[in-house]
N, C-alpha and C positions, 0 to 999 in steps of 0.2 A: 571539739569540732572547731576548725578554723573558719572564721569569720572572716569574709573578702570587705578590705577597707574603703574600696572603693565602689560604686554600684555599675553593674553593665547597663549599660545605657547602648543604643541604637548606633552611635558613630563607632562606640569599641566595638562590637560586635562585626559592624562595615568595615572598620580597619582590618581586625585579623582576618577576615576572608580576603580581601585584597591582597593583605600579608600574605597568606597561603598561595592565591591564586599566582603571584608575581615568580614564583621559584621557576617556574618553568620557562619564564620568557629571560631570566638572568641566567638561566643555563644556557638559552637558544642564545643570548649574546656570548655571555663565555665562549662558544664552541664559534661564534662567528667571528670573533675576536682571532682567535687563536685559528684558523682556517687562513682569516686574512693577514695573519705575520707568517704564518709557514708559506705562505704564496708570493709576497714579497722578500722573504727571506731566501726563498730558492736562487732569482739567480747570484748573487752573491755565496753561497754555500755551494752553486758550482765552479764559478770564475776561483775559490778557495782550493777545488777539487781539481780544475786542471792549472792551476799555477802550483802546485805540491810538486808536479812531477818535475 
């Protein structure tokens, strides 16, 4: 049986729920990250579009 070297104590236990809690708010950026370069990105990826022809 493995023995944990270290004791849980009240802050680690507050961190890893924080740690857990946090995933969803760094996907909500992820996605608003990438929301706002595809929206900036647009008109250049047109002016691209009509100088081809």
């Amino acid at each position: 049986m493995n023995k944990r070297k270290r004791p849980i104590t009240a802050g680690h236990v507050i961190f890893e729920v924080f740690f857990i809690l946090s995933y969803p708010f760094i996907a909500a950026f992820s996605v608003a990250v990438t929301v706002l370069v595809w929206i900036f990105s647009l008109p250049s990826r047109l002016i691209a579009l009509f100088s081809r022809k």
